[in-house]
C-alpha positions in Angstrom: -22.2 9.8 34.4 -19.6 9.3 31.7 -18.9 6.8 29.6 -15.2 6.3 28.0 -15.4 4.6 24.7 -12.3 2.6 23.3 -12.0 1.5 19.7 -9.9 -1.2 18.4 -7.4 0.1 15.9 -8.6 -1.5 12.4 -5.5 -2.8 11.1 -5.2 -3.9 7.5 -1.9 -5.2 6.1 -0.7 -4.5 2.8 -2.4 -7.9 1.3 -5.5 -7.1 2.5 -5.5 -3.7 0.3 -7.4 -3.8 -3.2 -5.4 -4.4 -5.6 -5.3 -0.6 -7.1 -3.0 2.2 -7.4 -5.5 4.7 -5.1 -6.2 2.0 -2.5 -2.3 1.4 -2.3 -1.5 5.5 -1.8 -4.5 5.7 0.6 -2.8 2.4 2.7 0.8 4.0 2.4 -0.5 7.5 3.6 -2.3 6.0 6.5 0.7 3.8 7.9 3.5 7.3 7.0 1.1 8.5 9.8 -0.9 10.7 7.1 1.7 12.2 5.3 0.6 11.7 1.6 2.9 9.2 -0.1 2.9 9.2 -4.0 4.0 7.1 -6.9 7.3 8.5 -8.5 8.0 6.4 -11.3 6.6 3.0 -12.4 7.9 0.7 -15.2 7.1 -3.0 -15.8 9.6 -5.8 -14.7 11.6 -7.7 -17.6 11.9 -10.5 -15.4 8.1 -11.6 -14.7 5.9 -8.6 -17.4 5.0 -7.3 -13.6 4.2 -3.1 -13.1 5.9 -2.1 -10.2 5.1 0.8 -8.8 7.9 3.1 -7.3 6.6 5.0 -4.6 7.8 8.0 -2.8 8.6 6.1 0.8 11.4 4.7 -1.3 9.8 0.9 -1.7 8.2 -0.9 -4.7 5.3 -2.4 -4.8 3.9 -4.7 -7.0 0.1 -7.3 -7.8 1.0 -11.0 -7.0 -1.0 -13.9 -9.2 -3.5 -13.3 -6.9 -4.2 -9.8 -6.9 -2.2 -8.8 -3.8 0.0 -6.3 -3.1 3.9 -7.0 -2.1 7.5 -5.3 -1.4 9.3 -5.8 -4.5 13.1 -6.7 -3.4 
């Protein structure tokens, strides 16, 4: 007798990831379907005194208020 075994994908959205530079490379990498993305540049926002992080998928990130990561536009 067999048994088949299905698991339920754990998805986490980019919120939900801790709010530091290894946990945001380890999200990215995981959603590019495992091939490593890296940070290419960072430099902190005159705008807000915000680091944003430049990151090799070709989007910015950045840490809201409340410690959560978001696109930067």
């Amino acid at each position: 007798m067999s048994h088949a075994f299905v698991k339920e994908e754990d998805e986490q959205w980019l919120h939900d990831v801790a709010p530091t530079l290894n946990a945001l490379i380890n999200y990215l990498t995981k959603e590019n379907n495992g091939i490593r993305v890296y940070e290419k540049s960072s430099h902190v926002n005159p705008a807000d005194g915000k680091q944003v992080h430049e990151m090799s998928n070709g989007m910015s990130y950045s840490i809201d208020k409340d410690s959560r990561w978001y696109i930067v536009d």
